[in-house]
N, C-alpha and C positions, 0 to 999 in steps of 0.2 A: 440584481445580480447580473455580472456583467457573461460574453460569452465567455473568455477568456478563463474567468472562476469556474464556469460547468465544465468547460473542457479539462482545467487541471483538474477539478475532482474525479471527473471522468475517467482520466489516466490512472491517480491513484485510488482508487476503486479497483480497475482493471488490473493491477499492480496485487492489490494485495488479494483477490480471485487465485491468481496465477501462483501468488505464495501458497495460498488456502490449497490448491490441486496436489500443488509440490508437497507440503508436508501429508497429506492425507495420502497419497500415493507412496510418500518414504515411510509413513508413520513416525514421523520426526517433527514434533511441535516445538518450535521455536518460541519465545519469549516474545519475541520483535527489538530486544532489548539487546542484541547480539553486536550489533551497528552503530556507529552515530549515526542520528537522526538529525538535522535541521531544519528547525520549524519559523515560518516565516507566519508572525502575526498582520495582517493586512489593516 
């Protein structure tokens, strides 16, 4: 596993934290399904 992979997981990790705070804080649980998503297979 290169750095490069730890650090983007690392981001989106810290990403979806920061959703987790937001809806627990709104009381507003989103899907995740709200958005397009683009997933890159490596």
């Amino acid at each position: 596993m290169t750095a490069e992979t730890l650090i983007t997981a690392r981001a989106e990790n810290e990403a979806a934290i920061e959703r987790l705070k937001t809806a627990k804080s709104s009381d507003t649980w989103g899907t995740g399904y709200e958005e397009l998503r683009m997933l890159t297979i490596v």
